[in-house]
N, C-alpha and C positions, 0 to 999 in steps of 0.2 A: 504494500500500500504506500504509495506518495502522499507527504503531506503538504501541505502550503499553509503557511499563516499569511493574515495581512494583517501590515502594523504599522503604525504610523502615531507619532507621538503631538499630533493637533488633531481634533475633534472635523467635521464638518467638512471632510476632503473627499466626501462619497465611497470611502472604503465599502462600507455595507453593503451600497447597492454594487459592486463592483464584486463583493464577494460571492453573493443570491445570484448574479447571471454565471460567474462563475461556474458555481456550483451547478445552477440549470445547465448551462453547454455541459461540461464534465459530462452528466447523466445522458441528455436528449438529443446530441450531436454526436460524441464522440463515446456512447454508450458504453461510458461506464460505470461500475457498482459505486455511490459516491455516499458518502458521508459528511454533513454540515453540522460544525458546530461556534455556537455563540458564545462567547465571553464575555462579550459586554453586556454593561449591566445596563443598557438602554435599551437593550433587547430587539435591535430596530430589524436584524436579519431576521431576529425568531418571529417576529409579525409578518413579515414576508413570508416565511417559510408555511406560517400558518395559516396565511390570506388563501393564497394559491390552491392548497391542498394538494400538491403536486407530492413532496414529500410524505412517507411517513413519519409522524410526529412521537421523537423518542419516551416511551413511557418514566425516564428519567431527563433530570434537570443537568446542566452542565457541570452546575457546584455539586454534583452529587459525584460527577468523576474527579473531581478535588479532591473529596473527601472520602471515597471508600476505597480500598485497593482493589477488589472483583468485583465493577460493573458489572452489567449485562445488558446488550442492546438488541434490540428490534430484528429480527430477520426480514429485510428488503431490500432493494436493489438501492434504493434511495430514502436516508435517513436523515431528519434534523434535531440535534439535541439543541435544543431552548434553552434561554437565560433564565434563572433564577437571580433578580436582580437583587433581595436585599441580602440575599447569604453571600454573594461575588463580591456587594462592596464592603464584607467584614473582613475578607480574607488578608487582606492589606497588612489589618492591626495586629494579625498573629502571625508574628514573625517566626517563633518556634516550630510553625506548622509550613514554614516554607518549605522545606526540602519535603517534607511530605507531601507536599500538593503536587510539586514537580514529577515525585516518583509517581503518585497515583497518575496523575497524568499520562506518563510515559507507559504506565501498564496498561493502560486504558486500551490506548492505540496500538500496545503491543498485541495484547489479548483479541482486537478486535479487525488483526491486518486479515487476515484468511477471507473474513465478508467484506471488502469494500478494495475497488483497483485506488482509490483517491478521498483523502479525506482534509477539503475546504476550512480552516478555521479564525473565524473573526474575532476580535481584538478588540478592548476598550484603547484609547488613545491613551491614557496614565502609563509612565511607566512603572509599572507595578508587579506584583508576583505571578499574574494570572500572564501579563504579555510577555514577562520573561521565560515562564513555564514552557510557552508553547514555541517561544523561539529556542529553547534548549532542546526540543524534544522531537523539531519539524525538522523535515529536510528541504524546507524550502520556504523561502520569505518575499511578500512584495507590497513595495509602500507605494501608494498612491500618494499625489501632493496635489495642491493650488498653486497655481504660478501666482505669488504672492511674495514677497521680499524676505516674511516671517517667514513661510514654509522653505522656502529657498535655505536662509539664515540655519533653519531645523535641522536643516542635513547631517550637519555636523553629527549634533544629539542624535541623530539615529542611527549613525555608524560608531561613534566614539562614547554613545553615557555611559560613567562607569557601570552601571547595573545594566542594562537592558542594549547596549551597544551592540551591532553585529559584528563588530570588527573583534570588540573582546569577546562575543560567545564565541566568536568563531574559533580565535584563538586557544581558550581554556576549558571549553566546555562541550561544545557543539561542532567539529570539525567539518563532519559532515554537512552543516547547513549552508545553503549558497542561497546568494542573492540572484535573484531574478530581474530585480530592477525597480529604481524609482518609475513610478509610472503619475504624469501629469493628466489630469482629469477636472473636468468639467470648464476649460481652456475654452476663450472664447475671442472672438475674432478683433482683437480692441491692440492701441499699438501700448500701450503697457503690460497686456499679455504676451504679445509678441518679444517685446523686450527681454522682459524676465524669464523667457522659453528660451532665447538667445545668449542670455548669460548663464542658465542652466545648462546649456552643450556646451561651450565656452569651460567651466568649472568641472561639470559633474558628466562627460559626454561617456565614460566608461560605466556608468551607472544607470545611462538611459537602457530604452531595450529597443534593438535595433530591427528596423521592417526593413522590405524591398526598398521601398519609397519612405526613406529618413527614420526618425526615431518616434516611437510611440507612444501617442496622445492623445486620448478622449475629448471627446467637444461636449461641449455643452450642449444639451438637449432634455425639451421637453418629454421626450418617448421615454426616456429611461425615470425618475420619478412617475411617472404614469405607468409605466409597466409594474414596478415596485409598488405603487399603491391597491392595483390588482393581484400581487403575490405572482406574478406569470412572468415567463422571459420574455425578452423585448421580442424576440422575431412573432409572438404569437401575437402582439397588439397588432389590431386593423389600423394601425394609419402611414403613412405615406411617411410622416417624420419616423417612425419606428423600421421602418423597410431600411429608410438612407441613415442611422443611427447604427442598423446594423451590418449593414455592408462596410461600416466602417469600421465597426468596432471587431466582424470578426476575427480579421488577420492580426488582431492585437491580442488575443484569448488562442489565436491557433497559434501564436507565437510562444506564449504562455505555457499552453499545453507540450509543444514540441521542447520547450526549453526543461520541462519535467521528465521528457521522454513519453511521454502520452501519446497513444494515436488513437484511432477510429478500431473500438473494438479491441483493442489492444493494450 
């Protein structure tokens, strides 16, 4: 089983909905057994997950693979474990209980690779035990940004903080974890976006993720919150912005998927 976390340490840079299509391609395109889980305690992928009814809905909470060492999940091809948002935001304050939640974690996904080719997992933006967990235990990370001067400025902190850094799990902890790439999202046609996309190739051009046709960027669009608000992937919304949302967006998720080693069926 492959795992991907998305992480990003600012709120509001559409990780979620970024995760939910994800996750849908994984399963609906590229037909495999997938597994979704939420970490954050805003729970915004677990409404998704739940809207849609595309997934089955794991008869356990997330914080319950925190806390028990022998899970047990759902036999389906497609699974989403939910946030339990007020037991996630306590985990923080019990620091004695860190290395335990990291192990339970890691059993989790150990225990549960045989059912699932891929398992999607979202992220609160705090650097905290729950985004450190999953980046110790995944093989694979991808942070979405705002082309925003903050988010820009952020980089740093998400290669280099001392606790949740990729550079240091990479280094001490997590060898196996690779970066897939800063991925700029909800990018829109304005020349101060423009700008700050150019000084991010400029700085960070081995961190982008590279297509046919230049480096890898979501635009802004209306079909993608409107697909999320239906719980459904974008390709399934009837409108004409969701067709051209997705024709763009695919070669960026098969880019994704190929950089996992992922294919069709495979």
């Amino acid at each position: 089983m492959k795992t991907l976390v998305l992480a990003n340490q600012k709120g509001g840079v559409g990780k979620s909905a970024i995760a939910c299509q994800l996750a849908y391609y994984f399963r609906e395109n590229l037909k495999q057994r997938v597994l979704m889980i939420d970490l954050d305690h805003q729970g915004n992928s677990s409404k998704v997950m739940r809207l849609g009814g595309i997934p089955q809905i794991a008869s356990l909470s997330s914080s319950h693979i925190f806390l028990n060492p022998d899970c047990q999940i759902d036999d389906a091809d497609f699974v989403a474990v939910v946030a339990d948002s007020s037991t996630l935001l306590k985990m923080e304050k019990q620091a004695e209980q860190h290395n335990t939640f990291a192990s339970n974690l890691y059993s989790f996904l150990k225990n549960v690779s045989n059912k699932f080719d891929v398992c999607v997992i979202d992220t609160n933006p705090n650097p905290d035990i729950r985004q450190l967990s999953a980046l110790v235990v995944c093989n694979y990370v991808l942070s979405p940004i705002q082309l925003n001067q903050e988010a820009i400025d952020g980089i740093g902190g998400l290669l280099n903080h001392e606790n949740v850094g990729i550079r240091k799990i990479q280094a001490t902890i997590n060898r196996d974890l690779k970066l897939i790439g800063i991925l700029p999202n909800l990018v829109e046609p304005t020349t101060f976006q423009r700008e700050n996309l150019g000084e991010l190739v400029r700085h960070f051009s081995k961190l982008l993720i590279p297509l046919a046709e230049g480096m890898a960027a979501i635009k802004k669009t209306t079909a993608i919150p409107e697909a999320q608000a239906l719980g459904i992937p974008i390709w399934k919304l009837s409108k004409t912005s969701a067709r051209d949302a997705w024709v763009h967006i695919r070669p960026i998720f098969g880019k994704i998927a190929e950089t996992m080693g992922i294919y069709n069926g495979t």
